[in-house]
C-alpha positions as CSV (number, residue, x, y, z in Angstrom):
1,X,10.3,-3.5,-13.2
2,X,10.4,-2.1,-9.7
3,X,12.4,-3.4,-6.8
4,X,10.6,-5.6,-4.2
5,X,10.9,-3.0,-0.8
6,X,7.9,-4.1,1.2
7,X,7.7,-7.1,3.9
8,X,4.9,-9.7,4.3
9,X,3.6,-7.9,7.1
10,X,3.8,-4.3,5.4
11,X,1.6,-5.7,2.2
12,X,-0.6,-7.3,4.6
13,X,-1.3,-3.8,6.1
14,X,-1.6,-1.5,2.8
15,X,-3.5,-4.1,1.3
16,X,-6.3,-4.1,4.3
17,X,-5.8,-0.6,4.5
18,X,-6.1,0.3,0.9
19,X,-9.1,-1.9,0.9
20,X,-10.8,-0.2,3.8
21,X,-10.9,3.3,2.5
22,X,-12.1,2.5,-1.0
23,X,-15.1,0.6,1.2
24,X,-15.4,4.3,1.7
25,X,-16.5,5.3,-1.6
26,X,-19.0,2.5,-1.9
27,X,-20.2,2.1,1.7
28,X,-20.7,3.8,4.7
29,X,-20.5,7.7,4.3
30,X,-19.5,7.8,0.4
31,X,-17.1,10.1,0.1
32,X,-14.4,10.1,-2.5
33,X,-11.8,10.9,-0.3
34,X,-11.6,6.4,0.0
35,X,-9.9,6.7,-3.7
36,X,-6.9,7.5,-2.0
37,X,-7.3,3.8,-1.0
38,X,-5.9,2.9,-4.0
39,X,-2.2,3.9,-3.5
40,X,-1.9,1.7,-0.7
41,X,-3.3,-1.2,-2.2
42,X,-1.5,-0.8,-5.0
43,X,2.0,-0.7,-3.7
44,X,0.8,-3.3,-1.4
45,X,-0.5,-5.9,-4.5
46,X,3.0,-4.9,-6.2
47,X,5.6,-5.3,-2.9
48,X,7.2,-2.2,-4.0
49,X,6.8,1.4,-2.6
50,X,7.8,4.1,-4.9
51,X,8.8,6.4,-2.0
52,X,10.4,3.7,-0.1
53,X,13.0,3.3,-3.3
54,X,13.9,7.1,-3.4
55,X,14.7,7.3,0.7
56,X,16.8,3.5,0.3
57,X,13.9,2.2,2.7
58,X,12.9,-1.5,2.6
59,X,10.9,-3.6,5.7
60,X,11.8,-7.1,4.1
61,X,13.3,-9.3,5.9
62,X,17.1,-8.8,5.1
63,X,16.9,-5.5,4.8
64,X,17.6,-3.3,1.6
């Protein structure tokens, strides 16, 4: 459905990243402000970045 765009390295980060700031909405200060968490995870748990596909960007390996 959508084209693979994002390395090993850049999941690894928006995965840890989108996992950190929804820790925010459960833990710590609890603000809601964490749900934006959720777009990186997301693109991170699917290897593609909708943004990403409309610039022609892509960090695999290999290149576009």
């Amino acid at each position: 459905m959508f084209k693979t765009n994002i390395g090993s390295a850049d999941r690894v980060m928006r995965i840890i990243l989108g996992v950190g700031l929804l820790a925010l909405v459960f833990v710590g200060p609890r603000t809601t402000w964490g749900w934006i968490g959720l777009v990186p995870l997301l693109t991170g748990m699917m290897s593609s970045c909708p943004l990403y596909s409309i610039f022609g960007w892509s960090s695999r390996s290999g290149g576009r």
